[in-house]
N, C-alpha and C positions, 0 to 999 in steps of 0.2 A: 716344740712345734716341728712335723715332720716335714710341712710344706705350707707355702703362702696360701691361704686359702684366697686372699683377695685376685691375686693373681688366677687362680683357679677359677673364680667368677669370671676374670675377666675372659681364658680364655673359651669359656660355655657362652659368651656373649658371641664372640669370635664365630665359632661353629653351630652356632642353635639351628641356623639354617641348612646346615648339612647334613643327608642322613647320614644312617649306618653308623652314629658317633658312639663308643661306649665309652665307659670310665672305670677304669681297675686301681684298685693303691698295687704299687708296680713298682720296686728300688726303694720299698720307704718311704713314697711320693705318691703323687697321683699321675696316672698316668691315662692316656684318649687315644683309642684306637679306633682305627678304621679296618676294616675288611680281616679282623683279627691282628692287626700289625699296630704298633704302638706309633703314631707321627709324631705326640710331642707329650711332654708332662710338666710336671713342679715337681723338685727337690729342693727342699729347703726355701731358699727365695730365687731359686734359678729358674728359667723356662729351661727345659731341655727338647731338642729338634732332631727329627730324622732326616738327614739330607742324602742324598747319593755321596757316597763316599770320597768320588772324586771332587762336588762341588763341595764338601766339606773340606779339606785341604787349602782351597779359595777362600772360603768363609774363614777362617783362623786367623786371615788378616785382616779382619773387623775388629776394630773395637768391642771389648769386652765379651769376646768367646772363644773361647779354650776347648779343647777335647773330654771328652765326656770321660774319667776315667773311675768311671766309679769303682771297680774291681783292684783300680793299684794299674792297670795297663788301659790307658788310651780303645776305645771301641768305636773303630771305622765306620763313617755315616752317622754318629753322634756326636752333639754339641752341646756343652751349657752355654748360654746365654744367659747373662746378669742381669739383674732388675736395670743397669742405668741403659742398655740396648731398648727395653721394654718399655719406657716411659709413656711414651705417648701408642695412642689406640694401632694409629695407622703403624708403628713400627712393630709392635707385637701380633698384627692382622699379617704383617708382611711373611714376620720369622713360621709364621703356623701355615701358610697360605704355600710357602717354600717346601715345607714339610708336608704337606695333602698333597699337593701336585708327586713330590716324590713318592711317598708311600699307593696316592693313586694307580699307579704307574706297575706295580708291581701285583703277583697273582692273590687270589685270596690266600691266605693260610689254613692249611689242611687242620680240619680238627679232628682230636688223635680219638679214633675209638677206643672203647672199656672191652 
C-alpha cells in the first residue's frame, strides 16, 4: 500500500468544495494541489501539510508531527501528521484548512514551457 486511500477519501470530502483542487501520485503518495503547489497529501498512513515554514517549527510541538523528511533531511514547511492527529473530521479539516490558507497565500507556479 503506497497510501491510505481512506484517508485520501477523506481528504476529497474536506476540499470538494474548493476549486482549483488537483491530485498527483507525488512522493509515492497521493498528493492535492492548488494553484500548481502541493498543500497537503498521503504517504503511507500520514497526512502530509504544507505550512509556512516558520509556523511549522510551532507545529513540531503538537502531538504527533514530525518533520517531513522524506529525502534523509527534514524539508522546511513540511509536516507528517499521523493518523492518531486525524481522528476526527474536524481535526483533519483543521490540519488541510492550515495548509490552503498557506499555499493560498503564495503566487501561482509558473508552468515550464516545452
Amino acid at each position: 500500500m503506497a497510501y491510505d486511500e481512506a484517508l485520501a477519501k477523506r481528504i476529497r470530502k474536506v476540499v470538494a468544495a474548493k476549486r482549483g483542487i488537483q491530485e498527483k501520485p507525488m512522493f509515492g503518495g497521493l498528493s492535492f494541489l492548488l494553484k500548481g503547489r502541493m498543500f497537503c497529501g498521503v504517504l503511507k498512513e500520514d497526512l502530509v501539510v504544507r505550512v509556512a515554514p516558520e509556523e511549522g517549527e510551532k507545529l513540531l510541538q503538537k502531538a504527533h508531527v514530525r518533520p517531513m523528511d522524506f529525502t534523509g533531511r527534514p524539508m522546511k514547511g513540511f509536516l507528517y501528521v499521523a493518523a492518531q492527529a486525524t481522528k476526527s473530521d474536524k481535526n483533519l479539516a483543521e490540519w488541510i484548512g492550515r495548509s490552503l490558507e498557506f499555499v493560498s497565500s503564495l503566487p501561482a507556479k509558473k508552468s515550464k514551457k516545452k
